[in-house]
FIVOVEX-647497 format. One record per atom (N, C-alpha, C): residue in one letter; x, y, z. Coordinates in steps of 0.001 Angstrom, whole numbers, padded with zeros to 6 digits, always signed. Layout:
<fikols>
aXYZ
...
</fikols>
This chain:
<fikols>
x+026296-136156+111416
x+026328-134719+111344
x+027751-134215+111112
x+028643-134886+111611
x+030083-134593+111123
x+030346-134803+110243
x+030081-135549+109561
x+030417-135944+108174
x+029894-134968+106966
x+028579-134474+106985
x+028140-133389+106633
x+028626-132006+106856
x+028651-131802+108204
x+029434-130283+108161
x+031129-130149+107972
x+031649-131527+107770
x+033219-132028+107398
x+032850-131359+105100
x+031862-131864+104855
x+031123-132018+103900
x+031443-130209+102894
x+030662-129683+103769
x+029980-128421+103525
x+031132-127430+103757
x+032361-127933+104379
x+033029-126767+104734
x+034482-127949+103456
x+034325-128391+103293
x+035058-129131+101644
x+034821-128219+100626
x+033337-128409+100407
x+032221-128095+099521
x+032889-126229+099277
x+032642-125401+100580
x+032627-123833+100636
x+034454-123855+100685
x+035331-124699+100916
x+036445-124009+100844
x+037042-124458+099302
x+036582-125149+098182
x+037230-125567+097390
x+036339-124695+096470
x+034824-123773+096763
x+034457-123198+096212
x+035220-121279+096114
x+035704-121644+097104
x+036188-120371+097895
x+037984-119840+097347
x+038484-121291+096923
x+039970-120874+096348
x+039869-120430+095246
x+039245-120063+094339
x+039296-119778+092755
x+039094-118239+093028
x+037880-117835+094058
x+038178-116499+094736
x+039336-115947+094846
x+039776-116589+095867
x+041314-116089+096295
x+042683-115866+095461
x+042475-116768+094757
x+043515-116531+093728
x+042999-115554+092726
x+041672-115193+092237
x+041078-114371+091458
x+041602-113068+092170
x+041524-112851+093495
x+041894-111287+094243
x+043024-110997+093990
x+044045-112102+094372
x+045610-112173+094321
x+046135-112057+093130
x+045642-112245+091853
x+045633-111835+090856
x+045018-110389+089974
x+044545-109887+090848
x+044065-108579+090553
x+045115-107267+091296
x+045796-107721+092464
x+046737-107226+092942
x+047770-107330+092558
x+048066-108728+091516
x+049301-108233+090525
x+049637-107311+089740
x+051240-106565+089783
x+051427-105609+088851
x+052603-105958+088201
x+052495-105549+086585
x+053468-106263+086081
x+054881-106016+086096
x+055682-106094+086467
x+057278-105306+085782
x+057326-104509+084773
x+057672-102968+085168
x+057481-101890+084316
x+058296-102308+083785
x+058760-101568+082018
x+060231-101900+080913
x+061079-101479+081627
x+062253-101669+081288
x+063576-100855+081938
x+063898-099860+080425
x+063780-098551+080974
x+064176-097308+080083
x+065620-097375+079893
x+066413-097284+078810
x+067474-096966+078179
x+067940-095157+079027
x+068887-095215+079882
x+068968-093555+080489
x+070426-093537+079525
x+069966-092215+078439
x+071856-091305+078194
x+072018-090350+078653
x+073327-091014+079153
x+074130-089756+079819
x+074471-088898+078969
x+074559-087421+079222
x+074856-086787+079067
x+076625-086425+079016
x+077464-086415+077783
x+078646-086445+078066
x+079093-084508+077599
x+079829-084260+078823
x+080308-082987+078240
x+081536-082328+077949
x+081703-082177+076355
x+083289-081809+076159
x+083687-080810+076375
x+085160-080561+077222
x+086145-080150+077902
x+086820-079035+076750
x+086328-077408+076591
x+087628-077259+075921
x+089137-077210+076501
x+089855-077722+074843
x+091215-077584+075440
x+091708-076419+075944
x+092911-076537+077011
x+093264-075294+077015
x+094162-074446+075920
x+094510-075978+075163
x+096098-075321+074001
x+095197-076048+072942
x+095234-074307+071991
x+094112-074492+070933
x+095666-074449+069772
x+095548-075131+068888
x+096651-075182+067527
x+095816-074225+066165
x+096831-073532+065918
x+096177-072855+064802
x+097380-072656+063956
x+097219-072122+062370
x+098247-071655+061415
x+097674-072612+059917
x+098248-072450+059297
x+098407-073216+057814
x+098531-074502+057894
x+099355-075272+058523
x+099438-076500+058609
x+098124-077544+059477
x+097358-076454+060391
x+096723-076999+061059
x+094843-076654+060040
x+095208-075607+059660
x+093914-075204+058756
x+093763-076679+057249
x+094905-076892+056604
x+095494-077486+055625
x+094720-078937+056334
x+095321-079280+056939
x+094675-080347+058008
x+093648-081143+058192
x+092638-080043+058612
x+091302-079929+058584
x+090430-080229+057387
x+091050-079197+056151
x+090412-078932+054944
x+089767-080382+054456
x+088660-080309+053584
x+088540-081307+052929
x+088891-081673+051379
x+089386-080120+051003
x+089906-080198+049906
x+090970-079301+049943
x+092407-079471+050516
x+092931-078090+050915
x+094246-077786+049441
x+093822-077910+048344
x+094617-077270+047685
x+093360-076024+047362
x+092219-075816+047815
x+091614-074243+047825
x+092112-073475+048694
x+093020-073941+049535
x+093612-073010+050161
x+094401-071733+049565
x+095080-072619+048145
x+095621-071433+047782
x+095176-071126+046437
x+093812-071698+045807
x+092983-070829+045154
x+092529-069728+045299
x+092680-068224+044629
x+092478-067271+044764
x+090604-067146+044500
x+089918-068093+043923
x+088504-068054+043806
x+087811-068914+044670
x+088630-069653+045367
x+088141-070811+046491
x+086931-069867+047389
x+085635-070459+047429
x+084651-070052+048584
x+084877-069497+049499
x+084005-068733+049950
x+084450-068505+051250
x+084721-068987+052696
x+083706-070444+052788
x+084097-071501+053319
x+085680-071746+054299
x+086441-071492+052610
x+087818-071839+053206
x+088694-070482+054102
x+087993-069605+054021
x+088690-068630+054488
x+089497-067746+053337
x+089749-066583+054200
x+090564-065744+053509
x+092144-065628+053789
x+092572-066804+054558
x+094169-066469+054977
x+094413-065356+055670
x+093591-064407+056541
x+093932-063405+057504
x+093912-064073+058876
x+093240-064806+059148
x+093505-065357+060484
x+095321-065960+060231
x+095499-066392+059593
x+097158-066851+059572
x+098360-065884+059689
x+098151-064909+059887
x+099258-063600+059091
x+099074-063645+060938
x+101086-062767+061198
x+101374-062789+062138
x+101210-061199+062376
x+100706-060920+063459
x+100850-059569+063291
x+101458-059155+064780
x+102038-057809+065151
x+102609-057476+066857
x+101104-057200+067162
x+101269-057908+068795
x+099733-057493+069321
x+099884-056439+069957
x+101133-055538+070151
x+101116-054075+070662
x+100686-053148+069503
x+100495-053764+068673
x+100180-052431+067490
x+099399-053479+066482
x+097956-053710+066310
x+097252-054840+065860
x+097106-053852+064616
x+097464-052661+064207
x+097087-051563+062823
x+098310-052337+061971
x+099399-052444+062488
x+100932-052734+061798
x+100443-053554+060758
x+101122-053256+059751
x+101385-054364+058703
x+101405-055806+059152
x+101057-056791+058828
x+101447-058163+059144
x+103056-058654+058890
x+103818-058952+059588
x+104887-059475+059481
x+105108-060916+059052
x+104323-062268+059160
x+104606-063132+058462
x+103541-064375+058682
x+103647-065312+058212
x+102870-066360+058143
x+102700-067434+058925
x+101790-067637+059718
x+101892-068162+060860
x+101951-069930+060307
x+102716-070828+060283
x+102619-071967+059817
x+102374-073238+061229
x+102421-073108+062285
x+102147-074334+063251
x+102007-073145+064525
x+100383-072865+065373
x+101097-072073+066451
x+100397-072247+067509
x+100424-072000+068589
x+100013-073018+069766
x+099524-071591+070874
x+097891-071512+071130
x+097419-070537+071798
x+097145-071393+072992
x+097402-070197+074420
x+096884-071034+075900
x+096411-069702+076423
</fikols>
């Protein structure tokens, strides 16, 4: 009789592991992807902005329209460059601003 119920409980536990690992495998979850995160970078204006002819000239991608009189409008009209007194912004312009440094 031992040998039999030694038997039967062989028999029910080797029937019984394919179960178990079948459950334990249903409770697996896989490793989500890892998402790529961008940061967000945010630029600082300067406090010392450069402006004038030399710095417009600079920039340009074609700057002999600078001093084409039919050049687009694109390039500007050369009034931002002209120096003028800021106590009297009506005055005539006094001169040409060539390198100038705003804070």
């Amino acid at each position: 009789m031992k040998r039999f119920l030694t038997g039967v409980f062989l028999v029910a536990l080797a029937l019984s592991a394919p179960v178990a690992l079948r459950a334990q495998s249903e409770e697996f979850v896989a490793p989500k992807k890892k998402v790529k995160v961008e940061q967000k970078t945010t630029v600082k204006p300067s406090p010392v902005e450069l402006n004038g002819v030399v710095v417009q000239t600079y920039k340009a991608k074609k700057p002999l329209q600078m001093i084409n009189p039919l050049a687009p409008k694109e390039y500007g009209n050369g009034v931002q460059n002209l120096s003028r007194d800021p106590n009297d912004p009506r005055a005539d312009p006094q001169g040409f601003v060539l390198l100038g440094l705003q804070w």
